[in-house]
C-alpha positions as a printed Julia matrix, in Angstrom:
80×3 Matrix{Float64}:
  24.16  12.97    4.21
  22.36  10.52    3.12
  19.45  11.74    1.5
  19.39  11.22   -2.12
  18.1    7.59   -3.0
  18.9    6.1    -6.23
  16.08   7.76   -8.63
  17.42  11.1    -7.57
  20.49  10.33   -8.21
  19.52   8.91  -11.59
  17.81  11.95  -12.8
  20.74  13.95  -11.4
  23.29  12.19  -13.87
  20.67  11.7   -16.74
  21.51  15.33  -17.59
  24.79  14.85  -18.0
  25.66  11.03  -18.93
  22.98   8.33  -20.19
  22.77   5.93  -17.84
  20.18   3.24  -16.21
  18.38   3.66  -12.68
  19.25   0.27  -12.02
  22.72   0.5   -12.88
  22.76   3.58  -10.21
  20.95   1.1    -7.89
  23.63  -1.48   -8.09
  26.43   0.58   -7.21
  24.98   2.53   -4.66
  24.0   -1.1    -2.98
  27.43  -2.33   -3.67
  29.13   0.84   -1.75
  26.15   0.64    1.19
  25.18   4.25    0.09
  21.56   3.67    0.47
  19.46   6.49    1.32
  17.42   7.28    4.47
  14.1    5.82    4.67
  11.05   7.29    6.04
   8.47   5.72    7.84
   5.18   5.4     6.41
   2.2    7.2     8.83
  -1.0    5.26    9.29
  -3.8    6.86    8.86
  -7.21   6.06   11.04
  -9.28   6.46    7.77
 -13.16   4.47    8.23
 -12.96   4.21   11.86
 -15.9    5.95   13.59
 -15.02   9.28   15.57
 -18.31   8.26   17.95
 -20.36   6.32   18.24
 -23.41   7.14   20.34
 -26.34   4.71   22.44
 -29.83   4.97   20.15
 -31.65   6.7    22.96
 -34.94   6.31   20.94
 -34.92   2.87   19.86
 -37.2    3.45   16.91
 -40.15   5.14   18.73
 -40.38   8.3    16.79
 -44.38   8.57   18.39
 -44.54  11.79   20.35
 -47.26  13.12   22.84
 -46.34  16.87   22.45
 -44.88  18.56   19.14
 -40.97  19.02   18.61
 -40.52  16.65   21.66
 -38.44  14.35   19.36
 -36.05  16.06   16.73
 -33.94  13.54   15.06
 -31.66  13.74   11.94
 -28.76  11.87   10.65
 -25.33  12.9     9.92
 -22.74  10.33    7.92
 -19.68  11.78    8.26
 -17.45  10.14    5.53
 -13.48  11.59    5.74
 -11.98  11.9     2.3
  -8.92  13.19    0.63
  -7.28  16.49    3.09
């Protein structure tokens, strides 16, 4: 059904026979018995989730205590 490309194949017949991959190659593509391809997924890797307005523009003076709590969260995606 389609679903064995030529390296499979290859390694298949390897324990059996010695053969080459790209022997394998060139008679699968002379018989059009090429293998199913999947598509590759794009991922949305260093794109910001959200980005939010700076509200306090720098002005970190206060009039009253714990009026202005502020921290700072990079959020870097990696790996799973």
């Amino acid at each position: 059904k389609y679903r064995y490309g030529y390296r499979k194949i290859t390694a298949i017949l390897k324990k059996r026979i010695s053969i080459n991959h790209k022997s394998v190659q060139r008679i699968m593509q002379k018989n059009q018995w090429q293998c199913r391809v999947k598509m590759k997924k794009r991922k949305k890797d260093g794109q910001p989730y959200a980005v939010v307005d700076n509200i306090l523009d720098r002005n970190f003076q206060s009039d009253r205590p714990l009026e202005k709590l502020v921290t700072d969260i990079t959020y870097l995606p990696y790996g799973q």
